[in-house]
C-alpha positions, 0 to 999 in steps of 0.5 A: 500500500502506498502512503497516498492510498492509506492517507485516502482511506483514512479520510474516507473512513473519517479516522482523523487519529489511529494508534500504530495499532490500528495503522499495522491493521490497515495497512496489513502489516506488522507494528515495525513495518507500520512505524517505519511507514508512517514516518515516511509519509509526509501528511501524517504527523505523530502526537506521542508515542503510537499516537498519529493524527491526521491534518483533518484532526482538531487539537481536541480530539488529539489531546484526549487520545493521548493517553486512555481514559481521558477528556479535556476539561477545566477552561479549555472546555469551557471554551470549547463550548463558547461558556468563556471568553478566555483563549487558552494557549493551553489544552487541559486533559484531565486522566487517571494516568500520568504523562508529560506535556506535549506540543501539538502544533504549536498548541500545548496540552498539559496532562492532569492526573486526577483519581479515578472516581473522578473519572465521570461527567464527560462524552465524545463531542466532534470526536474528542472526548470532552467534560460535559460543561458542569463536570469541567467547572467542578473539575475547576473548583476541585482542582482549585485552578481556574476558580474564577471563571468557573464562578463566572460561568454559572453566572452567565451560562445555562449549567444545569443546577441538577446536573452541576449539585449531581456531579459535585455529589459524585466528586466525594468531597463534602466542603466541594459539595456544599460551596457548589451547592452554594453557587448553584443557588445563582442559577435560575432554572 
């Protein structure tokens, strides 16, 4: 198969991130024999180690596949969602599972290792997985980082109360749970 062949099957089949895996079992070939071909072709760029994406990929959907499970939260969520007015030049990825920050082309993703039972509160959206906008703004207040816009986002967005009080609940921490319960007395139904 050549590079040109593999890049259109890709993209016909709407696969804008692959692991060297999934490489090695298109292309028919073993795992050494994938690497070596992926590093001659010209439009395939590598994320991190067995982790490739293509230039259809957004930085979302690559930064969430880097290490499995996680999904990107805290401000940058917010963002995606059009709930701040703030432009990260940051991408948070929230996993139970270290790993070092990378750069995406030119865009930088920082890892955040949470506990599992944290691991909640968040789906696929444009292919990336992402924090439901509750689950990130109480990912914020847990973490302590970004405390301010997520104030500011139960002030001026449409968040859930039920939704936020439950995944406040789920986090495990009692003080978290009761200054949530707080804030979320700001939210009109």
């Amino acid at each position: 198969m050549k590079t040109e062949e593999f890049n259109r099957m890709l993209q016909s089949n709407g696969i804008g991130v692959f692991t060297l895996e999934d490489a090695s079992r298109l292309i028919g070939k073993p795992k050494h024999y994938a690497t070596v071909f992926l590093r001659r072709d010209r439009i395939i760029k590598r994320a991190a180690n067995g982790v490739y994406y293509t230039p259809e990929a957004n930085n979302y959907e690559i930064a969430s596949s880097i290490v499995e499970p996680s999904y990107v939260s805290l401000i940058s969520a917010l963002r995606f969602y059009n709930i701040t007015e703030q432009i990260p030049n940051t991408i948070y990825v929230l996993s139970s599972k270290r790993h070092g920050s990378i750069n995406i082309g030119g865009v930088r993703v920082e890892f955040v290792k949470v506990k599992q039972s944290l691991m909640y509160g968040y789906k696929k959206v444009d292919g990336a997985m992402m924090a439901e906008p509750e689950k990130a703004i109480i990912d914020m207040l847990y973490l302590g980082r970004f405390e301010e816009y997520a104030e500011e986002a139960i002030d001026g967005a449409k968040i859930s109360r039920e939704k936020l009080l439950r995944f406040a609940e789920l986090a495990g921490d009692k003080s978290l749970a009761k200054r949530v319960g707080k804030l979320a007395n700001k939210i009109i139904k």
